[in-house]
TIMARSE-962110 format. One record per residue: residue number from 1; x, y, z of N, C-alpha, C, O in turn; residue in one letter. Coordinates in steps of 0.2 Angstrom, whole numbers. Last residue first. Layout:
! TIMARSE-962110
<zagu NUM, <X, Y, Z>, <X, Y, Z>, <X, Y, Z>, <X, Y, Z>, "a">
...
//
This chain:
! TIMARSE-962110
<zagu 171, <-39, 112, -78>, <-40, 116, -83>, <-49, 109, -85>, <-52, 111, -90>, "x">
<zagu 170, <-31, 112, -61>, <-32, 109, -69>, <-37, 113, -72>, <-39, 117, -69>, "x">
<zagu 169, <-21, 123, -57>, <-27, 120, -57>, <-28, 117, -63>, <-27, 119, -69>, "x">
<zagu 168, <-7, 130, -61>, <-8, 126, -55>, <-15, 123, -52>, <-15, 120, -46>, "x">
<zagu 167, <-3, 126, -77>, <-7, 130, -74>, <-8, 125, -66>, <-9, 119, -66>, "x">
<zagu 166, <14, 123, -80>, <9, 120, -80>, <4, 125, -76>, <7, 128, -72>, "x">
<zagu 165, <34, 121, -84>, <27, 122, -83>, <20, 120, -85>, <19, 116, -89>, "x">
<zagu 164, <48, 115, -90>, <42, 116, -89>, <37, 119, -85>, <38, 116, -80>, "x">
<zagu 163, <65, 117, -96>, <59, 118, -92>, <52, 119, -93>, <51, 124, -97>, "x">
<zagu 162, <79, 107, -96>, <71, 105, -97>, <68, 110, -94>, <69, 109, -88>, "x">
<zagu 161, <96, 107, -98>, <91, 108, -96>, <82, 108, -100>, <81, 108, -106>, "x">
<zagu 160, <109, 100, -103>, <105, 97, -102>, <98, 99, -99>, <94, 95, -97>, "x">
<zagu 159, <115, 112, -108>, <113, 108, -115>, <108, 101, -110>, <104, 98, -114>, "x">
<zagu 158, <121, 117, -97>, <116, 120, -102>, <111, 116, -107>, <106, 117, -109>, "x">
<zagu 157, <133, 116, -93>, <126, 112, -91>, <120, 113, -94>, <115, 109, -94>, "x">
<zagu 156, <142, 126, -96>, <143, 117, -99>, <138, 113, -97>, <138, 107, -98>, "x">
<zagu 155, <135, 140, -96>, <135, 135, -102>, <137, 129, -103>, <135, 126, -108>, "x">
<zagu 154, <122, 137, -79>, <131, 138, -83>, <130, 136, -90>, <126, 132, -92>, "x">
<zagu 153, <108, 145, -81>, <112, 139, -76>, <119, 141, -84>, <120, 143, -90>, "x">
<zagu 152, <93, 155, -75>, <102, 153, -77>, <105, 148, -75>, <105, 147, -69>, "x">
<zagu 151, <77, 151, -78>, <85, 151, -72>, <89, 151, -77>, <88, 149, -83>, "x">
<zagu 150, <69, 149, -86>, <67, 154, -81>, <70, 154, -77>, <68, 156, -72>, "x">
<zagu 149, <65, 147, -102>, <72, 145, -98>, <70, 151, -92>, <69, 157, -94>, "x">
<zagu 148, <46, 142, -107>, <54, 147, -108>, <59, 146, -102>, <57, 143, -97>, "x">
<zagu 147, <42, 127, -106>, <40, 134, -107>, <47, 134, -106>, <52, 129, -106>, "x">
<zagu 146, <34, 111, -112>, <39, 115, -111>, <39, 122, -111>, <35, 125, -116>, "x">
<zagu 145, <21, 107, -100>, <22, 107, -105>, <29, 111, -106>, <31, 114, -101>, "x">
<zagu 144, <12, 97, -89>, <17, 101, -90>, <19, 100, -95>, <21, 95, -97>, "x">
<zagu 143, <-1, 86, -86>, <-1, 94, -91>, <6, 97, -91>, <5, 102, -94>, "x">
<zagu 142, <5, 74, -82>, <-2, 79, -78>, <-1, 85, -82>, <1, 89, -78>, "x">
<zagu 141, <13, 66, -93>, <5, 65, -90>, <0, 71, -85>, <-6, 71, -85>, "x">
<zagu 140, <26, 78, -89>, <21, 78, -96>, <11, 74, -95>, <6, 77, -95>, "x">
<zagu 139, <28, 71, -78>, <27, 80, -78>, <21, 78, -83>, <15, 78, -83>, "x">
<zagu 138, <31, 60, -82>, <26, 58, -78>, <23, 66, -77>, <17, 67, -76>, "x">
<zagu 137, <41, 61, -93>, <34, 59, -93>, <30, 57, -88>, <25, 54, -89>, "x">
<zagu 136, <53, 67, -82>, <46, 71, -87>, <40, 67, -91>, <35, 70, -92>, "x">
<zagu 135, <54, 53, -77>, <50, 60, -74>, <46, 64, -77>, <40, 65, -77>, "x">
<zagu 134, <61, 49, -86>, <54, 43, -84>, <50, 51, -79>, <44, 52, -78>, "x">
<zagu 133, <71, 55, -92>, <65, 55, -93>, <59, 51, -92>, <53, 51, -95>, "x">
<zagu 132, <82, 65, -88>, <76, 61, -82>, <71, 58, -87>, <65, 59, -84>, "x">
<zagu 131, <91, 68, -97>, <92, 63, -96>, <85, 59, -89>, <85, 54, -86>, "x">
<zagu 130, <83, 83, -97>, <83, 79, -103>, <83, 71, -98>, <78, 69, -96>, "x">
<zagu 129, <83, 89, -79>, <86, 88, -86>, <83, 81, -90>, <82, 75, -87>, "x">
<zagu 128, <73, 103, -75>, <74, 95, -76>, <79, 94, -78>, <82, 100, -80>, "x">
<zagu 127, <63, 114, -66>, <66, 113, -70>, <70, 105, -66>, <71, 102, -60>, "x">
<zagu 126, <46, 116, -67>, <50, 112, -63>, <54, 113, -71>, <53, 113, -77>, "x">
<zagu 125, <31, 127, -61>, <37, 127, -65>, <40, 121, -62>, <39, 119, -56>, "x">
<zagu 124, <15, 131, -60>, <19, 127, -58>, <26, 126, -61>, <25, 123, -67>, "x">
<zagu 123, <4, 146, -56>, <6, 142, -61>, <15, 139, -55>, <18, 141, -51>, "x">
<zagu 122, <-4, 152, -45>, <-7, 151, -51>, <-1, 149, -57>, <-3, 150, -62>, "x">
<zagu 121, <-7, 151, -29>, <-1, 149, -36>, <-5, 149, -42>, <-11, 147, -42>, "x">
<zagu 120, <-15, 152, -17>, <-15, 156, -22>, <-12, 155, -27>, <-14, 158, -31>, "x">
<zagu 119, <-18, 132, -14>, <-14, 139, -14>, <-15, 144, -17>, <-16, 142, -23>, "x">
<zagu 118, <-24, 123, -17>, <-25, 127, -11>, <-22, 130, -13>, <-27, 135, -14>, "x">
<zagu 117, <-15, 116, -28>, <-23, 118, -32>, <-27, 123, -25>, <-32, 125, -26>, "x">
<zagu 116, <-6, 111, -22>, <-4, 116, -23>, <-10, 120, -27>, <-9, 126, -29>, "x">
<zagu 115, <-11, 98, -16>, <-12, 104, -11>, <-9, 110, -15>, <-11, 116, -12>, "x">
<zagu 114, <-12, 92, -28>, <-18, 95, -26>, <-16, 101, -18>, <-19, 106, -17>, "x">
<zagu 113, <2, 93, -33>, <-4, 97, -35>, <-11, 98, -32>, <-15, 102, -32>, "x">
<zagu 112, <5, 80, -22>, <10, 88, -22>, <5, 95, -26>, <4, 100, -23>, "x">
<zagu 111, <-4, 73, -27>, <-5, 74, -17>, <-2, 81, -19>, <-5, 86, -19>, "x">
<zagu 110, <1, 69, -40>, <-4, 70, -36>, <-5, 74, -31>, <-8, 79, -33>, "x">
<zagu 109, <17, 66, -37>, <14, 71, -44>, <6, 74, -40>, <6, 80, -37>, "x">
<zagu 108, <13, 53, -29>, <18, 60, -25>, <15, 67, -30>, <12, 72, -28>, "x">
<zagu 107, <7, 46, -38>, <7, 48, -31>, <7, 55, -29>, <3, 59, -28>, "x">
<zagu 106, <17, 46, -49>, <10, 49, -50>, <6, 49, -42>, <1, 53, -41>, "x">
<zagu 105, <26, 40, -41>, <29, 44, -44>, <22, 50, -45>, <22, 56, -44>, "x">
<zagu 104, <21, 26, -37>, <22, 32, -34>, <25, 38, -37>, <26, 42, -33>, "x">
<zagu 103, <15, 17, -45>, <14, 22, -46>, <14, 27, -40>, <9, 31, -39>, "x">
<zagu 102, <27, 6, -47>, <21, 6, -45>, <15, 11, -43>, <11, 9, -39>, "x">
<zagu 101, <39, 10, -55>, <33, 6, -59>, <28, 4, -57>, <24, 1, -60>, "x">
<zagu 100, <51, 8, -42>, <48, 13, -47>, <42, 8, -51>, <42, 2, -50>, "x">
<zagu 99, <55, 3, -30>, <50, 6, -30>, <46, 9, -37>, <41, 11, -37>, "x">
<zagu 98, <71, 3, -31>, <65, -2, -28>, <59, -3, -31>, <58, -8, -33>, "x">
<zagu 97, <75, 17, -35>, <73, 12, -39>, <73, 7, -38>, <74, 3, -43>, "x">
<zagu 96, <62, 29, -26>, <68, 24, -27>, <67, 18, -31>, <62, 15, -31>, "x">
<zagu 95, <60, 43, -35>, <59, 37, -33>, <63, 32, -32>, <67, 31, -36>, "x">
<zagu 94, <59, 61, -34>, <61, 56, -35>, <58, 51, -30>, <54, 52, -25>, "x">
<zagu 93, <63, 79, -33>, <56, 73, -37>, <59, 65, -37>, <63, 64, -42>, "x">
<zagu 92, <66, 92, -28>, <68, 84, -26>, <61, 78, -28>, <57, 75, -24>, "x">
<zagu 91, <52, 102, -34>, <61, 100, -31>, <59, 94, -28>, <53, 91, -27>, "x">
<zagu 90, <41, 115, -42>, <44, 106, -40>, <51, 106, -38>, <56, 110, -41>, "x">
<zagu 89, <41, 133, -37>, <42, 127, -42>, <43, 121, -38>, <44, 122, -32>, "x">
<zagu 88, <24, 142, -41>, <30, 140, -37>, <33, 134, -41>, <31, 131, -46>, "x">
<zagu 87, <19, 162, -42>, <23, 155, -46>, <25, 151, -41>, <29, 153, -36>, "x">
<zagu 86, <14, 171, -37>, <9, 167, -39>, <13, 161, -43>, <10, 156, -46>, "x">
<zagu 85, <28, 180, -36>, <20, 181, -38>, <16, 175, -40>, <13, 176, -45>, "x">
<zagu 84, <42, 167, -34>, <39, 173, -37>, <31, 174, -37>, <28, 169, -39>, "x">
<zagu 83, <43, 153, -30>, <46, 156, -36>, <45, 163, -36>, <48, 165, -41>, "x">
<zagu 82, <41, 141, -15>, <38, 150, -20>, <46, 151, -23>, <51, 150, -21>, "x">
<zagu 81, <39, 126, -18>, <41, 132, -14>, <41, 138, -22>, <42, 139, -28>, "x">
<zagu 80, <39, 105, -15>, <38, 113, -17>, <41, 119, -15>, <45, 119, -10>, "x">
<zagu 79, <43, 91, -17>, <41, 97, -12>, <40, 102, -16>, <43, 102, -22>, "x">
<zagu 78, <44, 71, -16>, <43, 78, -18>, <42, 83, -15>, <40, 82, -9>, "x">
<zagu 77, <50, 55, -15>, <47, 61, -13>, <47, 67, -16>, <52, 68, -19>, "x">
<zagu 76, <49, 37, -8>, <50, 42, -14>, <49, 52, -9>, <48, 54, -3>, "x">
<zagu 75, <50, 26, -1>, <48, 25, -7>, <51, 33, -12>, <53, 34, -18>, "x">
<zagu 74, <52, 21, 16>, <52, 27, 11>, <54, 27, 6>, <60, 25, 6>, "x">
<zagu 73, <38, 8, 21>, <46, 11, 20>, <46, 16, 14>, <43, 16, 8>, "x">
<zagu 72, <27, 4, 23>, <28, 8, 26>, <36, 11, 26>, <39, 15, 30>, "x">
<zagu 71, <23, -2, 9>, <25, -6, 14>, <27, -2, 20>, <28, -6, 25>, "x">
<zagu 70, <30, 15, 5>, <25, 7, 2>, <28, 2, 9>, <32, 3, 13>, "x">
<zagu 69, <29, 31, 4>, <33, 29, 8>, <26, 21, 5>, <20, 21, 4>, "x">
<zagu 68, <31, 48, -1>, <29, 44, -1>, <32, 37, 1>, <38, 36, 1>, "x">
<zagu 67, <32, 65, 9>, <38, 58, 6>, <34, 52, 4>, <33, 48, 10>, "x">
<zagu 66, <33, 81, 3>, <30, 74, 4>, <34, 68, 2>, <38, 66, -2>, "x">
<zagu 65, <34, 98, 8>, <37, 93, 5>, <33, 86, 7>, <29, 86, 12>, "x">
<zagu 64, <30, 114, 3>, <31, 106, 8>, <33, 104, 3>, <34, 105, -3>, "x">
<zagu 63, <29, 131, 5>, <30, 128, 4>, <30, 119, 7>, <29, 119, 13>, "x">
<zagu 62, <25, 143, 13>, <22, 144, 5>, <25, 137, 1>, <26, 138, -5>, "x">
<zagu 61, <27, 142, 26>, <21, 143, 24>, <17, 141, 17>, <11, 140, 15>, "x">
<zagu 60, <39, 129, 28>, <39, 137, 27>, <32, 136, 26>, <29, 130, 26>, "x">
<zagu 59, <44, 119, 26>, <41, 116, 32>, <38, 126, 35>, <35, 128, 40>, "x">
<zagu 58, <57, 118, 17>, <50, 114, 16>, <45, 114, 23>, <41, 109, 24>, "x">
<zagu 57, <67, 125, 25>, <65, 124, 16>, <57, 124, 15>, <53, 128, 13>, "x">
<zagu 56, <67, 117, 38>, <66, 126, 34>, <65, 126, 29>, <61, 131, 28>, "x">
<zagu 55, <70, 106, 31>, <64, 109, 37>, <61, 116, 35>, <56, 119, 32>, "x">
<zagu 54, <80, 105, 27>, <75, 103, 23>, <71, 105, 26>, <67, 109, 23>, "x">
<zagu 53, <90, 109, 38>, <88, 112, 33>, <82, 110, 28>, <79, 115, 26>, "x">
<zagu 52, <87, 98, 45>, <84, 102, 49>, <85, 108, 42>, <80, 111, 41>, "x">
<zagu 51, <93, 86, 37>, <85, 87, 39>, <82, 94, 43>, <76, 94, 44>, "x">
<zagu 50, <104, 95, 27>, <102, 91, 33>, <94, 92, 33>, <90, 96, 31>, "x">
<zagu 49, <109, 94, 10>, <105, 98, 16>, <103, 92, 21>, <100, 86, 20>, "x">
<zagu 48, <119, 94, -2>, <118, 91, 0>, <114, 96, 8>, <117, 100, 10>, "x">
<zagu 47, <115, 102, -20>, <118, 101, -12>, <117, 96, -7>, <111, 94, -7>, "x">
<zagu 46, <110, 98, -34>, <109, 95, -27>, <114, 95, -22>, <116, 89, -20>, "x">
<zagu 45, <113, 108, -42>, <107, 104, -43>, <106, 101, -36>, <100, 102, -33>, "x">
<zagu 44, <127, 114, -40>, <122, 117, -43>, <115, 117, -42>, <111, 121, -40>, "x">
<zagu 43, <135, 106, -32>, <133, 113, -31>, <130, 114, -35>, <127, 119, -31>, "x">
<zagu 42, <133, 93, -37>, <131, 93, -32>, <132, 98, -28>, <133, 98, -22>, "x">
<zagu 41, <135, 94, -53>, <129, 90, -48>, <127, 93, -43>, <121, 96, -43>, "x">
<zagu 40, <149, 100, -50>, <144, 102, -53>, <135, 100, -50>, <130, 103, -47>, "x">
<zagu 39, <155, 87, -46>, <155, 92, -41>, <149, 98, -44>, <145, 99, -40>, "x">
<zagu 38, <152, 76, -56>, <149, 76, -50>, <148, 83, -46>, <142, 85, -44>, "x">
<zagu 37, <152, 86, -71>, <155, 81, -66>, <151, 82, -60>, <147, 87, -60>, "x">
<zagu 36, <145, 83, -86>, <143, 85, -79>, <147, 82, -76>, <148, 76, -77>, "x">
<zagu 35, <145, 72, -98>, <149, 78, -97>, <149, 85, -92>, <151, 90, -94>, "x">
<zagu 34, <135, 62, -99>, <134, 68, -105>, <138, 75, -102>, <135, 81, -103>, "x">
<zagu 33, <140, 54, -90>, <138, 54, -98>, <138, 59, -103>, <140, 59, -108>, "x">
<zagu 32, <134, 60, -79>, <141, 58, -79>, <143, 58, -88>, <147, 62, -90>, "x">
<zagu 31, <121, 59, -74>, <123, 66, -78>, <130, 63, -82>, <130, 64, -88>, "x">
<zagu 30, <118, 50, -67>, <114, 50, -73>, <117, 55, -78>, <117, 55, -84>, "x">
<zagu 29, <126, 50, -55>, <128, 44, -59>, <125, 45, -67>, <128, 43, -72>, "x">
<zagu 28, <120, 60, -52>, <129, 60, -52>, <129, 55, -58>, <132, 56, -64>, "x">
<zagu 27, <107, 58, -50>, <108, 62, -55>, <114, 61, -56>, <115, 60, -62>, "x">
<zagu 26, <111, 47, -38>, <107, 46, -44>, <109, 51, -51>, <113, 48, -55>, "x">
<zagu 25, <112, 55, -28>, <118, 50, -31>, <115, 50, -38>, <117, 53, -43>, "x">
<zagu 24, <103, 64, -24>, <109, 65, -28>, <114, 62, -32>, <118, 64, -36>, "x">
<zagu 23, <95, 53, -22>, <92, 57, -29>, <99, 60, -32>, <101, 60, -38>, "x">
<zagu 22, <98, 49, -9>, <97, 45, -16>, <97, 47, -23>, <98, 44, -28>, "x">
<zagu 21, <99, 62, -3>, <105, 59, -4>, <106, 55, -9>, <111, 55, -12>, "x">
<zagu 20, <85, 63, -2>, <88, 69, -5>, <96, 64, -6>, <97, 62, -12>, "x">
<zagu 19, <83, 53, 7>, <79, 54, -1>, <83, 57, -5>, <85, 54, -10>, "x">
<zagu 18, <90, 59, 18>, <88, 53, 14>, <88, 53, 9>, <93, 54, 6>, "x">
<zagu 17, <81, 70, 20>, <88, 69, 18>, <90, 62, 16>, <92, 63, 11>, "x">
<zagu 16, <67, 61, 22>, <68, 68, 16>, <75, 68, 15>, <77, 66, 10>, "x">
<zagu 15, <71, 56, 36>, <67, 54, 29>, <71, 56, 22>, <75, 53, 18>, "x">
<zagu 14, <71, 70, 43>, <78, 66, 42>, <77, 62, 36>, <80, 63, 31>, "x">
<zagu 13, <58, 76, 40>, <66, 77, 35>, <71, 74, 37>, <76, 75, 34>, "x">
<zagu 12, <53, 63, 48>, <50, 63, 42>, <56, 66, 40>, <61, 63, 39>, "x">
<zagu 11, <56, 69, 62>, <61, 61, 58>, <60, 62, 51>, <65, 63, 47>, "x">
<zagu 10, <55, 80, 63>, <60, 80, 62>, <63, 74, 60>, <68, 73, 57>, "x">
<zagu 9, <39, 81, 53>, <42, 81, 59>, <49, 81, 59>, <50, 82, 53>, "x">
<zagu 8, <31, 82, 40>, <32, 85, 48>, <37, 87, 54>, <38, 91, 58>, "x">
<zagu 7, <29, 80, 26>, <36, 79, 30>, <34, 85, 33>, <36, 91, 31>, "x">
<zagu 6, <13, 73, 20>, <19, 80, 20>, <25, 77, 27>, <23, 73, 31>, "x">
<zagu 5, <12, 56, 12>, <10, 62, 17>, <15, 68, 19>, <21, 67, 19>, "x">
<zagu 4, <7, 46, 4>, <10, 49, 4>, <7, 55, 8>, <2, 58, 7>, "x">
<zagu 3, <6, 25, 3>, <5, 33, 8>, <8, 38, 8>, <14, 38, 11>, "x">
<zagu 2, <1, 11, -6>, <7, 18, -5>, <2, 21, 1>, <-3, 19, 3>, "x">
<zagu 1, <4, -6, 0>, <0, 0, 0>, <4, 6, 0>, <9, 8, 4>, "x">
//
């Protein structure tokens, strides 16, 4: 059985750092290919943050985090947070690949837009890269489509970015 529920407490973002550590490696190993070094990865895209930083991060007014979790063990996770006027974007999107192909991915997708269909937000941005693509087809299934480059990031990373958006209620 999935469950995905917002990261409250101080165990849940130790959880979340967790998470967050799997994902980093992940990208390290996915980037590697296409001429990302690790160090890159992991000052740009994925610092590494204590649960007590995830907290603060995600534990804000205008912002959370959710950890999906199967068998009652941590499966995956997702978060949010303000962008700007009525903007927020997706972070730490990921599943462990235990877990993948049972549709925690569209879980977490889920639970994460419907609390953000609460919010004043009126639109959803995540930036990506290309080599995620079991992600972006899961962005792509709930309406996110490719919009305009809305970060800077360096020219030798550049070649792998994805950004999307989507209206923050469904249509």
């Amino acid at each position: 059985m999935i469950s995905v529920l917002p990261a409250r407490s101080a165990e849940d973002f130790e959880t979340l750092a967790g998470l967050c550590r799997e994902l980093a490696q992940w990208d390290v190993d996915a980037s590697a290919p296409h001429g990302i070094s690790a160090a890159d990865v992991r000052a740009l895209f994925q610092p590494e943050k204590s649960g007590a930083q995830l907290a603060a991060q995600f534990g804000a007014p205008d912002a959370m985090a959710f950890i999906a979790r199967s068998g009652g063990l941590p499966a995956g996770c997702l978060g949010f947070g303000p962008f700007g006027e009525g903007v927020v974007e997706l972070h730490k999107f990921f599943v462990d690949a235990s877990f993948r192909g049972q549709g925690i991915g569209r879980a977490l997708i889920g639970a994460t837009l419907a609390q953000i269909e609460k919010s004043p937000a009126r639109t959803v941005l995540i930036h990506t890269s290309f080599y995620m693509s079991s992600a972006i087809a899961v962005y792509e299934a709930f309406g996110f489509r490719p919009c305009a480059r809305f970060r800077d990031t360096p020219a030798h990373v550049r070649h792998t970015d994805v950004f999307l958006s989507r209206p923050s209620r469904a249509a």
